[in-house]
C-alpha positions in Angstrom: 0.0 0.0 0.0 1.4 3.4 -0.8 2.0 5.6 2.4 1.7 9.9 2.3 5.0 10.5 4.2 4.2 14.5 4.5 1.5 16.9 4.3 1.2 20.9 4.1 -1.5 22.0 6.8 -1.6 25.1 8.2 1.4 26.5 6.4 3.7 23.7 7.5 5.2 21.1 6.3 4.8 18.1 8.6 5.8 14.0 8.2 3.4 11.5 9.0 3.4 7.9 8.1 -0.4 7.2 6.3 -1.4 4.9 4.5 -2.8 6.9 1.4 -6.4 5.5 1.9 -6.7 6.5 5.5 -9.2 9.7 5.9 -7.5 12.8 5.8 -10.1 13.2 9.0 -8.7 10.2 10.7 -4.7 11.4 10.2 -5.8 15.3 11.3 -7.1 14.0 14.3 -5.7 10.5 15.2 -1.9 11.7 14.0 -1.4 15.1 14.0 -3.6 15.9 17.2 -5.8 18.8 15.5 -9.3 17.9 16.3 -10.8 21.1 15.0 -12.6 18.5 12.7 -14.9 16.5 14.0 -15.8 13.0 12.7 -20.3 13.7 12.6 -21.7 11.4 10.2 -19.0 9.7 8.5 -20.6 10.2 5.2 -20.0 14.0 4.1 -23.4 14.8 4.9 -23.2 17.0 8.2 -20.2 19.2 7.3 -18.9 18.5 10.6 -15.3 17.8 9.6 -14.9 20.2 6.7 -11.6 21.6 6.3 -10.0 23.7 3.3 -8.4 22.2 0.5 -6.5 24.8 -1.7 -8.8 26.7 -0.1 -12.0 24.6 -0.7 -14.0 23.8 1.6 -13.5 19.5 1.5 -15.2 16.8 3.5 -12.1 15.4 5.2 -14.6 12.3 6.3 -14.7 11.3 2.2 -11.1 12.8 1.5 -8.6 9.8 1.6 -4.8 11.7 2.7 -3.4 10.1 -0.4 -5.4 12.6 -2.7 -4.4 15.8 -0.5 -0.7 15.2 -0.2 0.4 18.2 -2.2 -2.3 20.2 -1.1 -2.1 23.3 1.5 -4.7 21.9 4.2 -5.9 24.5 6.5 -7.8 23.3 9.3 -9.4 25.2 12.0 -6.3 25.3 14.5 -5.2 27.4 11.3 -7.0 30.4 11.0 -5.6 32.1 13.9 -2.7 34.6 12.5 -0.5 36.4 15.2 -2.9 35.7 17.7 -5.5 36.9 16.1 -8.8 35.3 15.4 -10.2 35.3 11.8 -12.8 37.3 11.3 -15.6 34.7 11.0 -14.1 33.2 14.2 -14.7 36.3 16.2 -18.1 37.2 14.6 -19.6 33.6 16.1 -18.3 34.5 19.4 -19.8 37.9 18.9 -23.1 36.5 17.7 -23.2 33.9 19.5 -23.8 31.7 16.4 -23.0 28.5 18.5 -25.0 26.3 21.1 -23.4 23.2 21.8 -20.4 23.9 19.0 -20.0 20.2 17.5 -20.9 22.1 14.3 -19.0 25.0 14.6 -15.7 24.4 13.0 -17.1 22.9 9.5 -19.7 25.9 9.8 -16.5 28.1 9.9 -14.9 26.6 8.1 -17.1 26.2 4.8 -18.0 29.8 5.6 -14.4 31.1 5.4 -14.1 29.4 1.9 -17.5 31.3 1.0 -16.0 34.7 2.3 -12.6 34.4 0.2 -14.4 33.5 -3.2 -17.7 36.3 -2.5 -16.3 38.5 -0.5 -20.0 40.3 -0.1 -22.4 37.4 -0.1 -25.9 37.9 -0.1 -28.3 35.6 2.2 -29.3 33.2 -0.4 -25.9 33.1 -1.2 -25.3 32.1 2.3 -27.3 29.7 2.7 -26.5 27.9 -0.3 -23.1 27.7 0.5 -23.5 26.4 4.0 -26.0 23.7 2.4 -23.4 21.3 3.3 -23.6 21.9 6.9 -26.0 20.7 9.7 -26.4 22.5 12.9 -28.3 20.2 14.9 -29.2 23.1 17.8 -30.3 24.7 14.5 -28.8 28.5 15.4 -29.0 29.0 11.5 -30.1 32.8 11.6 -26.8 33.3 14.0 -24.9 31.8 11.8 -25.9 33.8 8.9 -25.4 36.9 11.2 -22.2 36.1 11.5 -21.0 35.2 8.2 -22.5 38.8 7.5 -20.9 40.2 10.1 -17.2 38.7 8.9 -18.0 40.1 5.0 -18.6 43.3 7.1 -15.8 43.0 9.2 -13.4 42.2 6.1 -14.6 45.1 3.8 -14.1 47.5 6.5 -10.3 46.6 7.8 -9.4 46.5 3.3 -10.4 49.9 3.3 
């Protein structure tokens, strides 16, 4: 079986020892300690473990590590930059867009990759992006707040 030997997550390179069909879900969490992820439904249907792929947002329950091993991963432990939260990360604590937070990372996380290709969503927008996603405390409106708040955010600090 071929093994991934390294992968580029969070803007570093790091070794690990996979075999290439593993989950890139299972080696974030089980080998590299990042649990951001979280393993929901196993089948790519909750959005629970989404992480970014080049900067897509990717199912890392369906992605096998082999398929990602020259890809920049970014996972939530990632979005952080010189302490400082990403925007969509400080707007759900603002909003308080979370209740018991098992969703809260792939909701982030798929909204980030929404924010860096439409920069200015509208609602529908939104909400077709996050389609993907389940919130099962179902805070959807905060969560829309928020990802408006973040485009908000955004516009104002490029200005």
């Amino acid at each position: 079986m071929a093994t991934v030997t390294e992968l580029h997550v969070n803007g570093k390179a790091i070794a690990v020892d996979a075999d290439s069909e593993r989950s890139l879900l299972s080696v974030l969490r089980d080998d590299l300690g990042l649990t951001g992820a979280k393993y929901g439904c196993g089948e790519g249907q909750c959005g629970a473990c989404t992480v970014l792929v080049d900067g897509t947002a990717t199912h890392a329950c369906l992605t096998p590590v082999g398929k990602v091993e020259q890809k920049k991963i970014t996972t939530m432990e990632g979005l952080e930059q010189n302490g400082r939260l990403d925007p969509l990360q400080e707007s759900f604590l603002e909003i308080g867009a979370m209740q018991c937070a098992y969703c809260t990372s792939g909701m982030i996380m798929a909204g980030v990759a929404l924010l860096k290709r439409t920069p200015n969503p509208t609602e529908q927008e939104i909400v077709r992006s996050m389609e993907g996603n389940i919130c099962r405390c179902g805070t959807y409106r905060r969560i829309i707040a928020a990802i408006k708040r973040a485009a908000n955010l955004m516009a104002a600090s490029s200005q």
